[in-house]
N, C-alpha and C positions, 0 to 999 in steps of 0.2 A: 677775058682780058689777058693780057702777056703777061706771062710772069718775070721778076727780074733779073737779071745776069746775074751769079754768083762767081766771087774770081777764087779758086782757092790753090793755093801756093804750095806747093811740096819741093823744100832743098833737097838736093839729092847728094848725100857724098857717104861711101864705102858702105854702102846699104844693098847690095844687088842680090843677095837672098832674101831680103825682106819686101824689097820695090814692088813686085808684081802685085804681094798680097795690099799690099797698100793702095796704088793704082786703083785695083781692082772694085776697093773699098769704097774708092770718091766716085769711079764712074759707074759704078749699078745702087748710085743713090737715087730714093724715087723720086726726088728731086730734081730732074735731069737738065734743065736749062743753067748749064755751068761751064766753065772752062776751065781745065787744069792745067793748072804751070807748070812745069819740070824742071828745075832748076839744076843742072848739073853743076855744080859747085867743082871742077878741075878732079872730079873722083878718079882716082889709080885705077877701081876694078871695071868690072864691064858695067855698070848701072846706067853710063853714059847711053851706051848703046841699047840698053834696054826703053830708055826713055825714046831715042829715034824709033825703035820699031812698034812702041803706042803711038807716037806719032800718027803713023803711016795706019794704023787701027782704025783709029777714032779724031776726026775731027776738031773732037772739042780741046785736043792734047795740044798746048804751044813747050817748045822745048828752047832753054838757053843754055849753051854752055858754056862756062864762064874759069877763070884763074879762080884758085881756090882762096878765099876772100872769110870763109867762117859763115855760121849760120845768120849772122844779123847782115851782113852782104848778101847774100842769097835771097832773103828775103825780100830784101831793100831789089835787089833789078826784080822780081817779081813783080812787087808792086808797083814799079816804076813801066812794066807794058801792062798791066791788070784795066780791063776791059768793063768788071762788072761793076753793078749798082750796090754790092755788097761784096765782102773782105773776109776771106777763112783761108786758116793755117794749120797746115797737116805734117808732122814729122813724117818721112819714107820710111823710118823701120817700125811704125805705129800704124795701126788702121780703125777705121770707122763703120758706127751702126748705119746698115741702108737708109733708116729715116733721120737720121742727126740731121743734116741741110734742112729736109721740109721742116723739122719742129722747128729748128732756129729760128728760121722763117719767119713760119707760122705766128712765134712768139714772138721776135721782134715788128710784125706788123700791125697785130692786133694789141700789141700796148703801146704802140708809136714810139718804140723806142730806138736808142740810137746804136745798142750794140743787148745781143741774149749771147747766153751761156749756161752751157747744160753743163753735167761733169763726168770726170773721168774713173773709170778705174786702170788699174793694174794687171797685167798679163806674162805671164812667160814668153820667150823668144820663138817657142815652138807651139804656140796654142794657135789654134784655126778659126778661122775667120767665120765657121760655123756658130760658133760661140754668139755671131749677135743676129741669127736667123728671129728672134722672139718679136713680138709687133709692141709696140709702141701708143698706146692710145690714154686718150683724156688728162691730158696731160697741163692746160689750160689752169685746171683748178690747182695746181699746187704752184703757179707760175708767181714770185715775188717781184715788185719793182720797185725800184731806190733811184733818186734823184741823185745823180751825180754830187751835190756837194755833200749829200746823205751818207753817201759812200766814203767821202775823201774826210769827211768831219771825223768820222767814228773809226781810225784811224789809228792802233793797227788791226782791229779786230773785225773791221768787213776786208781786210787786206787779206788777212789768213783764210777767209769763211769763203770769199769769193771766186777763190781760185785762180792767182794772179795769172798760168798760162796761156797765152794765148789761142792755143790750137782748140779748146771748150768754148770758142766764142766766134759770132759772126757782128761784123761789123758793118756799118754802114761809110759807103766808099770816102765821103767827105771828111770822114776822122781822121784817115789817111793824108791827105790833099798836101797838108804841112808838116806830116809826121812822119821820120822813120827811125829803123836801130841805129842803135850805135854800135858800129864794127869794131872789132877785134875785143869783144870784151865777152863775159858769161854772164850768166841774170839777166840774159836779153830781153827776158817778159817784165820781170820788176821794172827795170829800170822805162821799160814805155808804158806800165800797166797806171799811172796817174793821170798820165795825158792822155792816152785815150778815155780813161773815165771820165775824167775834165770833158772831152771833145765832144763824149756821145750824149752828156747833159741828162739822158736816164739812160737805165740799165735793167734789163729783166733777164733774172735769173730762176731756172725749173732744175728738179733733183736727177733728172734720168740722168744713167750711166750711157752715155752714148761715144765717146771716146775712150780707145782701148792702149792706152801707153804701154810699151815693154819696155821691162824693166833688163837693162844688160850690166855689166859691170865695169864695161871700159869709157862709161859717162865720164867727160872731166869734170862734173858735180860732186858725182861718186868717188873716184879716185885722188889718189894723195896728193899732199900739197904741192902746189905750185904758185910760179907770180902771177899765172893768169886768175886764182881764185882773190885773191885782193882786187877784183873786180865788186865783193862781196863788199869792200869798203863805199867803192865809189856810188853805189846804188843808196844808199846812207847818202851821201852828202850829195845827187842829183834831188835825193827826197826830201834834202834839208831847203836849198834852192825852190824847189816849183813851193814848198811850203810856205815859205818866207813869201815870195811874190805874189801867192796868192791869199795872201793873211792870214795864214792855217795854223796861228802859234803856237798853241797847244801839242801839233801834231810836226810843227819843228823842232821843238823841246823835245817831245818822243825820237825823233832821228838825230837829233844830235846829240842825245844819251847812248843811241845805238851807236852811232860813228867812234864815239870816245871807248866805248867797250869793247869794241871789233877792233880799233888801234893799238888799247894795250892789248888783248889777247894775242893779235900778229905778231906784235913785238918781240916777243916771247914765247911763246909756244909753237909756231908755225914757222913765221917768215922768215929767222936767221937758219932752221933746221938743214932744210934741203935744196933750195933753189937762190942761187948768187943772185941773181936779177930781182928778186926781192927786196934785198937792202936797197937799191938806187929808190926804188919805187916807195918802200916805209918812212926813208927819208922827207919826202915830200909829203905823205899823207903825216909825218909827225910835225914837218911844217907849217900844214894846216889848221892841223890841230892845237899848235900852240897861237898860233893867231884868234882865235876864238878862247883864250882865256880866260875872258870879261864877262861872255856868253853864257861859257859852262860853269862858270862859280855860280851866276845868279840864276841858273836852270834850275826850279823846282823838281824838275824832272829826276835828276839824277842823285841818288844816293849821296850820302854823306863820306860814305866809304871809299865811295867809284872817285868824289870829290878829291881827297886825300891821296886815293891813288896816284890820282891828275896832277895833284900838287909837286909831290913827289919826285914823279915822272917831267915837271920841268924846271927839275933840277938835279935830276940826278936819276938818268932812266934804269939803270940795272938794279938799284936800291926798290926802285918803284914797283919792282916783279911782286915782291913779297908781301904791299901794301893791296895790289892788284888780285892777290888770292885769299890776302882779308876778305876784300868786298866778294869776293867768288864764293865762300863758303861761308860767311854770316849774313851780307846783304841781299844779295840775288832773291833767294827765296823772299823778302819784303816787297820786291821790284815787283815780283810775279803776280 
């Protein structure tokens, strides 16, 4: 029997020492019924053109070159020519073990599920691709599966356990059909990691380390503030939203504790520091915030402290700092 197309997506932008090793990674998978996308996202260095001369290699290589749009734009025209019966995501300066695709597979077929996910570890920029020659086998008996509302129930703590990333995970093409990122923001994977769990209804998850992330230090994760990490707010109140509509109360009371805590901390400690374009934008998430008043006084959820904090803060935000590092150093650790 034919086995089924695999589409897997690689953004390409200012990665052309890492690309080849990467390429190199998805296409001597023994998996080999795949197609790989090459996303050139508008890159400055030569990556672009490394993508055309795999091209002209290998068949299975489709290449788009596109304005530079961000990592959740890249991804989005990927998927938007993506050909297979199944959905995988690979960063170009990250590479992969040769059987990661067949176990995925593997796993997601034989538990009928709608998306698997192995996990990852961490590598230096300069480690070799030799590192994942080691074989893979029986893998089967340590494979877990969770029904999707299983997952989104127990909330946040199969959030943290599961691995919200998406490049650990293959998917099945239909998850996709009405889903994509949201551009221009960070937390690309949080921010669609509910809906796809929603989508694929189960989910099987196995322990092998089969993707290899490097770790660099010019991540905008990693690096200092800016307005683009208040993006960190907005993933908080997408979670608060798909909770609410899908009657997940419990676990919109948890994200709108997080949203109110991620607010005043910005407030204050990050968002007036270093970046002007922060204030227009704190503005509005402190808009938000006081519109849910009603909400967060009667949220079980949130601290008596954080309460106070709150209080405070809609009345009088600069006073509210000092009530906001009450709850930081007496509450928090009760929250935990």
């Amino acid at each position: 029997m034919k086995r089924k197309l695999i589409s897997i997506i690689i953004p390409v932008y200012k990665t052309e020492q890492y690309l080849k090793r990467c390429v190199d990674s998805v296409l001597n998978q023994t998996y080999q019924e795949l197609e790989c996308i090459l996303v050139d996202d508008g890159s400055p260095d030569e990556a672009g053109k490394i993508c055309d001369e795999y091209k002209k290699k290998d068949a299975r290589i489709k290449v788009i070159h596109k304005e530079n749009g961000g990592l959740s734009s890249a991804r989005n025209a990927g998927l938007d020519i993506a050909k297979g019966d199944y959905i995988g995501f690979v960063d170009s300066d990250d590479f992969i073990h040769p059987q990661m695709y067949e176990m995925l597979v593997d796993v997601l077929e034989k538990t009928e599920s709608g998306m698997s996910c192995c996990e990852s570890t961490s590598c230096q920029v300069n480690e070799s691709i030799a590192k994942t020659s080691y074989k893979i086998e029986n893998i089967l008996d340590d494979v877990k599966v969770y029904r999707s509302d299983e997952i989104i129930s127990s909330y946040p703590h199969m959030y943290q356990k599961m691995f919200v990333i998406v490049m650990t995970k293959l998917y099945k093409r239909e998850i996709f059909n009405a889903l994509r990122f949201d551009e221009g923001k960070i937390y690309e994977d949080n921010l669609i990691y509910l809906q796809s769990v929603y989508n694929a209804g189960k989910c099987a998850v196995f322990p092998a380390k089969l993707y290899y992330y490097v770790m660099s230090d010019d991540s905008i994760t990693r690096s200092g503030f800016s307005s683009k990490k208040l993006a960190d707010i907005d993933v908080q109140i997408k979670f608060i939203d798909f909770f609410r509509k899908h009657q997940y109360w419990k676990q919109a009371n948890i994200s709108e504790k997080r949203y109110l805590d991620k607010v005043l901390f910005y407030t204050y400690f990050s968002a007036n520091q270093e970046d002007p374009d922060s204030k227009q934008k704190m503005k509005v998430y402190r808009k938000g915030l006081l519109s849910e008043k009603k909400s967060i006084w009667k949220n079980p959820k949130i601290h008596r402290l954080l309460k106070l904090a709150f209080l405070v803060f809609c009345i009088n935000t600069k006073i509210s700092k000092y009530f906001y590092i009450l709850y930081d150093r007496y509450g928090r650790e009760e929250d935990a």
